[in-house]
C-alpha positions as CSV (number, residue, x, y, z in Angstrom):
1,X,61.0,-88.7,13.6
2,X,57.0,-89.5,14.2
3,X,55.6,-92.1,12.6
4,X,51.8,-91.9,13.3
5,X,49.5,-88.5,12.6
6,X,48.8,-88.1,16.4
7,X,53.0,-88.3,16.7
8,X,53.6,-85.4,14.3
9,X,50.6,-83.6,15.8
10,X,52.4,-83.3,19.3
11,X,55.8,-82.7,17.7
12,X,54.4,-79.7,16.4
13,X,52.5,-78.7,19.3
14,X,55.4,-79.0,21.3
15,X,57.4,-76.7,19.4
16,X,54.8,-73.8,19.4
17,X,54.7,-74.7,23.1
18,X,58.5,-74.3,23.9
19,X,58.5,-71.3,22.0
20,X,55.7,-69.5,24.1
21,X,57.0,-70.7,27.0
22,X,60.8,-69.7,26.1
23,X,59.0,-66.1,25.5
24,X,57.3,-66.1,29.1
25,X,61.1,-67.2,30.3
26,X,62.6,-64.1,28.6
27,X,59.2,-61.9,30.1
28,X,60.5,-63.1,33.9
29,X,63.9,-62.3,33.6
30,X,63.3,-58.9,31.7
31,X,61.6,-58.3,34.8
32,X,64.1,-59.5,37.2
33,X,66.6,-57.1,35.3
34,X,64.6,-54.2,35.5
35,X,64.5,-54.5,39.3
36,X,67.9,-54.9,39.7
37,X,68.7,-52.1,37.6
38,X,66.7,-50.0,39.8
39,X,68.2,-50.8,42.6
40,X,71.2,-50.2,41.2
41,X,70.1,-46.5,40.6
42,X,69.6,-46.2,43.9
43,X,66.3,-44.9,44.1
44,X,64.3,-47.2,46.7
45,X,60.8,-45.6,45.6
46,X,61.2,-46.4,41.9
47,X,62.7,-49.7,42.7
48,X,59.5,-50.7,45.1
49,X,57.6,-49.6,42.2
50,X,59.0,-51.6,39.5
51,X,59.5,-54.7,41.7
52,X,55.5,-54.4,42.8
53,X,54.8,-55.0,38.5
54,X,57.3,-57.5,38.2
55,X,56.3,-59.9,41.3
56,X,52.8,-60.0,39.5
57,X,54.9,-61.3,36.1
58,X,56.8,-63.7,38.7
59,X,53.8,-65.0,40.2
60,X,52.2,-65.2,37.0
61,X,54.9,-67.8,35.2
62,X,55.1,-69.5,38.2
63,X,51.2,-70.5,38.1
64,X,51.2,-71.7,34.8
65,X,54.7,-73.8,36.0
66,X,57.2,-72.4,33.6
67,X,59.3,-72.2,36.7
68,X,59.2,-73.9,40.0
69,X,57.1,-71.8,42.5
70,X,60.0,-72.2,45.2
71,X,62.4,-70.4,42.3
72,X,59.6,-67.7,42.2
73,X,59.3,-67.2,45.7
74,X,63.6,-67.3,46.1
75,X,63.3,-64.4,43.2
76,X,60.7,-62.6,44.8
77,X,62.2,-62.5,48.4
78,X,66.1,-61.8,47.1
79,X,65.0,-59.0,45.3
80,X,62.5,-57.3,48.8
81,X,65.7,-58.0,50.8
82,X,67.8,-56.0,48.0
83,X,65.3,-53.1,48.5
84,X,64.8,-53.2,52.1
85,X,68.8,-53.0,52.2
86,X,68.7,-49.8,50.2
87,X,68.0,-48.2,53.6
């Protein structure tokens, strides 16, 4: 446990932290999903559609580095080659 003031001070800020951040986790892959599921549907416009709102939420998470920009990108161009494939 932390002993000093300035200890306990992080400790909590931490915790509010990881929780915001674990919420901005759960926004990506919400996002993720909903592409997929689109795709899934079949229909390419809706799917171009909902993957054009979620690559801003990508790009987004990845700025403020709750994931690796390289992880972003790999999401980003595995889900334009699952809609270009929809063809």
């Amino acid at each position: 446990m932390a002993n000093t003031v300035q200890a306990r001070k992080r400790a909590r800020q931490a915790i509010a932290q990881r929780a915001h951040n674990m919420a901005q986790r759960s926004e990506l892959r919400t996002a993720i999903k909903k592409v997929r599921a689109a795709i899934a549907a079949g229909d390419k416009a809706a799917a171009s559609g909902v993957f054009q709102a979620s690559m801003s939420v990508i790009d987004r998470i990845a700025d403020k580095k709750i994931i690796h920009k390289n992880k972003a990108s790999r999401h980003k161009s595995r889900l334009a080659q699952a809609i270009k494939a929809m063809a």
